[in-house]
Structures are given as C-alpha cells and as structure tokens.
C-alpha positions as CSV (number, residue, x, y, z in Angstrom):
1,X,50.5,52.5,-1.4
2,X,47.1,51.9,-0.7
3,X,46.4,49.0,1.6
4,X,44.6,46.0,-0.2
5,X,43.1,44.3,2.7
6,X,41.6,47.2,4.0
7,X,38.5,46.6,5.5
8,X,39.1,42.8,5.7
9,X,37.9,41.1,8.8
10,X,40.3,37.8,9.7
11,X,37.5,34.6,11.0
12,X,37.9,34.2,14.1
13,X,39.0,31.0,15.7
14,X,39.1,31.3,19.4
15,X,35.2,30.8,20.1
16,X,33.2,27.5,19.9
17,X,29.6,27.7,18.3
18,X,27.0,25.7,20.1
19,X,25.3,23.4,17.2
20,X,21.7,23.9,17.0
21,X,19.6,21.2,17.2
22,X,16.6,20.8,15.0
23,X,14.9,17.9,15.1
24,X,13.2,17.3,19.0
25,X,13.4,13.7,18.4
26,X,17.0,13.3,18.0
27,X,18.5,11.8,20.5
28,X,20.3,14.5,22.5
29,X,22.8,12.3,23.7
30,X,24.6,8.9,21.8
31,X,22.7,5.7,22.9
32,X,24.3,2.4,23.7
33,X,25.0,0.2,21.1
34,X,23.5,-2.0,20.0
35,X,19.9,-0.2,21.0
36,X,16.6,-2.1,19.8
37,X,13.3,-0.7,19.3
38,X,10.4,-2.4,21.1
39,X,8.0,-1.3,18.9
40,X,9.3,-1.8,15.2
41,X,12.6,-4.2,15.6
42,X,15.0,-1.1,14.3
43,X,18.4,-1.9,15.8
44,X,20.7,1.5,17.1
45,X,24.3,0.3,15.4
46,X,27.3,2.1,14.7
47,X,25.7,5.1,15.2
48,X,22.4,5.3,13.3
49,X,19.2,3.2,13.1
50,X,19.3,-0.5,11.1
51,X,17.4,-3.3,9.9
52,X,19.3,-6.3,11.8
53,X,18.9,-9.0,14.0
54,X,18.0,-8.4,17.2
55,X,21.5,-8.8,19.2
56,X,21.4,-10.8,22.0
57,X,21.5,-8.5,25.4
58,X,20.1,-5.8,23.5
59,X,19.6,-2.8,25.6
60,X,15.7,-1.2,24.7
61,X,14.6,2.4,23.9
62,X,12.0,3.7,20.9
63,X,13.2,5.2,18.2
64,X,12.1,8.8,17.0
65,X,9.8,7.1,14.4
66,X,7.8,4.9,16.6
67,X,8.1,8.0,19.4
68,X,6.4,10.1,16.2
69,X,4.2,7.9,15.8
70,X,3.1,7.6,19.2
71,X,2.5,11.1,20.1
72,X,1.0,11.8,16.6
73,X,3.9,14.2,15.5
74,X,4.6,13.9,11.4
75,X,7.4,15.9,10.1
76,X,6.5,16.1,6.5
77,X,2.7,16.9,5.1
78,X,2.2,16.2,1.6
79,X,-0.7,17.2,-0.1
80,X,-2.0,15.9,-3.2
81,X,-4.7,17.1,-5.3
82,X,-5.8,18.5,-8.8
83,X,-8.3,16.7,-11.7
84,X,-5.3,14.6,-12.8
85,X,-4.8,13.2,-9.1
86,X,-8.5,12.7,-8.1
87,X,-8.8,10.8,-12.0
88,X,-5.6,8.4,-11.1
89,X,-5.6,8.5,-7.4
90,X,-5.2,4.6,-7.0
91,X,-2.2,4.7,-9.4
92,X,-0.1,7.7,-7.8
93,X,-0.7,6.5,-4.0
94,X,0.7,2.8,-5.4
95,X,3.9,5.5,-6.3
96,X,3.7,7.2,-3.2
97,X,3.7,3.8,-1.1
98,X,6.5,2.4,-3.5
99,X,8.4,5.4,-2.7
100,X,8.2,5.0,1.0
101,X,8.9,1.2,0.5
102,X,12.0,1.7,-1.1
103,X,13.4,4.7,1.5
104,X,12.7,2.4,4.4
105,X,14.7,-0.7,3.0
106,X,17.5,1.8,3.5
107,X,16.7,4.3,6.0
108,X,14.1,2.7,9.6
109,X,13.4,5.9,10.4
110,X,11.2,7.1,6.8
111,X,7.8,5.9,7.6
112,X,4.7,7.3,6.2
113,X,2.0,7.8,9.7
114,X,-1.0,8.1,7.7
115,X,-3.0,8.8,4.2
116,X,-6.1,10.5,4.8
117,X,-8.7,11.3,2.1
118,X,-10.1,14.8,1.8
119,X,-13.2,15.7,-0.3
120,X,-10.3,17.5,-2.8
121,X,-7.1,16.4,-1.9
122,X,-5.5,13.5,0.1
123,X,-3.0,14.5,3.1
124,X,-0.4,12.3,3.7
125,X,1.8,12.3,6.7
126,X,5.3,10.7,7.3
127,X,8.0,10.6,10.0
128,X,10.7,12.2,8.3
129,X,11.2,14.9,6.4
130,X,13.2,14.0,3.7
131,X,10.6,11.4,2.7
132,X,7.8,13.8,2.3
133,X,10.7,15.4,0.0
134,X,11.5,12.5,-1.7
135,X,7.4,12.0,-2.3
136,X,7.2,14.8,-3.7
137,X,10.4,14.6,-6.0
138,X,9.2,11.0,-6.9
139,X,5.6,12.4,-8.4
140,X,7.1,15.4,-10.1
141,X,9.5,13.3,-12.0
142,X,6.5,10.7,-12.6
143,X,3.8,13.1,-13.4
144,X,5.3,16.4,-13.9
145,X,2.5,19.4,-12.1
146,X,3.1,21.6,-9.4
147,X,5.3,21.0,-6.7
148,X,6.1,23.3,-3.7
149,X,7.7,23.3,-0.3
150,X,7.6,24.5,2.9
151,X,9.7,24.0,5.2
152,X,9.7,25.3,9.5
153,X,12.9,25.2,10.5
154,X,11.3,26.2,14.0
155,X,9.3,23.0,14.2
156,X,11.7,20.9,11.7
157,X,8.4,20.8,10.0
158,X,8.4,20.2,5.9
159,X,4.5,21.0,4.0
160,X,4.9,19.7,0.3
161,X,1.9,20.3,-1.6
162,X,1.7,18.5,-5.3
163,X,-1.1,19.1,-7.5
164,X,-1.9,18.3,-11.3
C-alpha cells in the first residue's frame, strides 16, 4: 500500500515569525492613550488615530500624517493626464478633493500633501496609500480610462497613474 501523504511536509509550529514592518511612520511602539496631535487636533484612541475632542491632560506627539507632511514624504503619487483630463481638469480635481474629503471624515491619517500642475499632467501627492488607491478607483469608476498601479513595498510607496 502506497503511502498517501508521501511527500507531505507538516507546518511547523514551534518558531515565531518576526512581523515586518512596512510603513516607517508607524509607530513602532503603542502610544499612550489618549495622544493628541499638535499640528492637526487628531486624537490617538483606542488604538488608532480619531477626530475628537481634545481630552483634557492629553499627552502630545505628531501623527505620521503631519510627520509626512513635515519631512515632505507622500506615500501615494497619482498622476493624471490625457485630452479628456486637460478638457475637464476643474471637474475631476473637484472629484479628486471630494474623494479625499470624504476618506478623512473617517480615517485622520488620508490627507492629500499637494496638487501640482505639469505642462501634461497634474501630480498629486497624499499621505496614505490607500487614498491614492481610492483616487484612483474613484476616477475610474467616474470616468472610466486607464488606470495602473505601482506599488514599492520597499519604500511602502504606491505610483497610480490615471489617464483618459
């Protein structure tokens, strides 16, 4: 009778995997609650970043956005460009600013850094990478064209590039 499990390898359980960290501006260690950022009012609360009312003996530290902003580190790019873009430009950055809008009701940390116009595209820059994502998502859904991403899990860097 021929063995079935023949060449099976059982997981092993006995060895504890280190968790890589991606982002550099994660806190490598849990703050003390409740935490308030200096710079933008985000309160640190239950274990993420809030829009609340500054608690009385609040201890201080910047959170990752306002440190992003600061040293001039985005972690999306989005690029926007084609004829259809540089023909409605007004209409899809009043999207793009809507979009960013209604992620940072919800989420402190989703901030776009800046918009700057090219002579063919327009680059815009945000502190988080899921809202360059969600940029992105939010135009092709709108508008439809090309959408790609790029993403450096090295740098915990996303590039979106849109064009129509």
């Amino acid at each position: 009778m021929k063995n079935r499990f023949a060449g099976f390898q059982p997981v092993r359980r006995d060895r504890l995997l280190q968790e890589s960290r991606h982002d550099p501006y994660q806190a490598k260690q849990k703050l003390r609650e409740p935490t308030v950022c200096p710079d933008c009012g985000a309160v640190f609360h239950d274990g993420h970043w809030q829009w609340l009312a500054r608690p009385a003996q609040a201890h201080e530290a910047r959170c990752p956005a306002c440190q992003r902003s600061q040293d001039r580190q985005p972690a999306g790019y989005v690029t926007l460009g084609g004829d259809f873009f540089a023909s409605h430009r007004a209409e899809l950055l009043q999207l793009v600013r809507n979009e960013e809008t209604r992620a940072k009701a919800e989420h402190p940390l989703k901030r776009i850094l800046g918009i700057e116009a090219e002579a063919d595209a327009t680059l815009i820059t945000t502190t988080d990478i899921h809202l360059a994502r969600g940029i992105g998502e939010a135009l092709h859904h709108a508008y439809q064209g090309e959408l790609e991403y790029h993403y450096n899990e090295q740098e915990h860097l996303l590039r979106v590039n849109w064009h129509r």
